[in-house]
N, C-alpha and C positions, 0 to 999 in steps of 0.2 A: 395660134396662141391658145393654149388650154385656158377653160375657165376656171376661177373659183371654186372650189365647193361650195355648195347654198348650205346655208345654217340648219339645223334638222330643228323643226319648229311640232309642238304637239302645245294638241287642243286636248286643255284637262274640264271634264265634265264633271259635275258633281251632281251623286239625285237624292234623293229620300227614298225611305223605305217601301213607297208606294209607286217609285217611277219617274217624281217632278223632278224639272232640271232647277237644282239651287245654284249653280256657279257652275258658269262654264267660260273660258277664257287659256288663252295663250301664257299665263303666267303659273304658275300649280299656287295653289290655295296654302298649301302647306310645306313644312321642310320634307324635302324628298330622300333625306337619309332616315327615317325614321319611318317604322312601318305602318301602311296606314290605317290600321287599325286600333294604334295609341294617337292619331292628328285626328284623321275625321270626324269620329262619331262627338267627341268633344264638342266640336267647330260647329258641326250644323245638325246634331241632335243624332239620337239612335237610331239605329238602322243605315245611316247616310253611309252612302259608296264611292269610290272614287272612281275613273276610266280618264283611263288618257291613250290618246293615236296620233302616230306622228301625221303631217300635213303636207298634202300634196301641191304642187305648184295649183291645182284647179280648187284645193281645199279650203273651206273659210271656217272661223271659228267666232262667231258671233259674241262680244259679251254678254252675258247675260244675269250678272250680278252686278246690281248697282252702288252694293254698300260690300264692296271689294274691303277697301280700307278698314272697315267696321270688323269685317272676317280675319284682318293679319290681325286686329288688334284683339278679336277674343283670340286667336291662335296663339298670341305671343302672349298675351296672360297665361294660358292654357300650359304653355311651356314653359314659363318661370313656376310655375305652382306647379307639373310636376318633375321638375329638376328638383324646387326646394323638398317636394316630397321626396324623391331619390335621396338628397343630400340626408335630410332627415335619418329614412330608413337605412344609410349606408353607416351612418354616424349609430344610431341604435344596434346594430349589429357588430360595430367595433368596441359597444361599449360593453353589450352581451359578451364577445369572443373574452374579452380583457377581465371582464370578472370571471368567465367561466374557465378561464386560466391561471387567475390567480385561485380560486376553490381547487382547483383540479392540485396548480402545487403545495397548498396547504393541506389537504389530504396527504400527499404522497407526503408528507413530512411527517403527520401524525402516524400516518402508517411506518411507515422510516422508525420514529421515534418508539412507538411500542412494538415493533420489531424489535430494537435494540436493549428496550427494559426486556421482554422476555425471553432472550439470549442470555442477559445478566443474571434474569433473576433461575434460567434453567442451569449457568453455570456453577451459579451458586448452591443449588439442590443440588448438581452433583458434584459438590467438594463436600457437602454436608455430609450428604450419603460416603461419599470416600473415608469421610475422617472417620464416622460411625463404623466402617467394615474395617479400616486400620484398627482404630480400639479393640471392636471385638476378636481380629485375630491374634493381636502382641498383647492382651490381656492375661492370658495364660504364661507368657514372658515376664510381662512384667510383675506380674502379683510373687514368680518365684525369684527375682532379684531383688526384692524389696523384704526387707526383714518386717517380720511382726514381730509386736509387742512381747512374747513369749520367746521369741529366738534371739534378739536385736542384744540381750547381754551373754548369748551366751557364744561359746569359743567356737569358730567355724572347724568347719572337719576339714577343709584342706588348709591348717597354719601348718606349718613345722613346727617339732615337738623337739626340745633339746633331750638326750639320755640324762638321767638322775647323773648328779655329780661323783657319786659312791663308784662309779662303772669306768670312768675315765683314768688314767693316770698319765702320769706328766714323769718323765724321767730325763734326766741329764749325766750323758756316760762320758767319761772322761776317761780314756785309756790309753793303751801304749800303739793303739793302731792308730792309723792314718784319718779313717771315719770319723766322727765326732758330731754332737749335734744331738738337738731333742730328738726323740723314739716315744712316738705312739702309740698307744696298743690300751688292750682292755686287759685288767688284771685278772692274773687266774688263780 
């Protein structure tokens, strides 16, 4: 019959920056998902280190911190305060992104907007300028279809002129031929 596997057991040490052992035991001092250079130095002051090795069947791992208890409970301060720091700093940064979003579209609006005045107002300098170059070219046009003061009574040169009446004559011939009917003609 095969055995079990034995539990893989590690002796986590803790020292100071000088070498002394502050906590050493079978349990890790701290959460082991986080690196331990945001949990230790916290916990047991600057410089402190952590080491941990697993345990051999002949291996022992002495306790050697008495106020274990004393150590979760600044750790877990340690990590409510900087969670709430996190929470803090993640919240300050959503509030930064949200105003520096709203400025950003308020910009592009006033940009937008005086874009569009100065489209307006270049469209309009050039119908001005249009009308100005209209005028100045049908101006010679128009001054000679428009009578002045000095012409406006008098008889234009293309009316039709009737001939003096003196020139005309009007005749009605009555005869023995078939023809009949006015005959116009100028007297001679």
């Amino acid at each position: 019959m095969a055995s079990a596997p034995a539990l893989a057991l590690n002796c986590y040490t803790v020292r100071d920056g000088g070498g002394k052992i502050l906590h050493q035991s079978v349990r890790p001092p701290v959460d082991m998902s986080y690196p331990f250079s945001a949990t230790i130095p916290p916990i047991f002051g600057p410089g402190a280190s952590m080491v941990f090795a697993p345990l051999t069947g002949q291996d022992h791992c002495p306790e050697v911190d008495s106020d274990i208890l004393l150590n979760e409970a600044r750790y877990a301060r340690h990590k409510a305060e900087t969670e709430a720091q996190n929470q803090k700093a993640l919240a300050e940064a959503q509030v930064r992104m949200q105003a520096q979003a709203q400025a950003q579209a308020e910009a592009d609006a006033r940009a937008m907007t005086q874009a569009a005045v100065a489209a307006l107002e270049q469209a309009e300098a050039e119908a001005q300028r249009q009308l100005r170059q209209n005028r100045e070219y049908f101006r010679p046009t128009i001054a000679a279809i428009r009578p002045s003061e000095a012409t406006h009574n008098a008889r234009p040169a293309f009316a039709w002129q009737a001939p003096p009446a003196s020139s005309v004559q009007v005749q009605y011939q009555s005869s023995s031929r078939r023809t009949s009917g006015f005959r116009f003609g100028r007297r001679r």
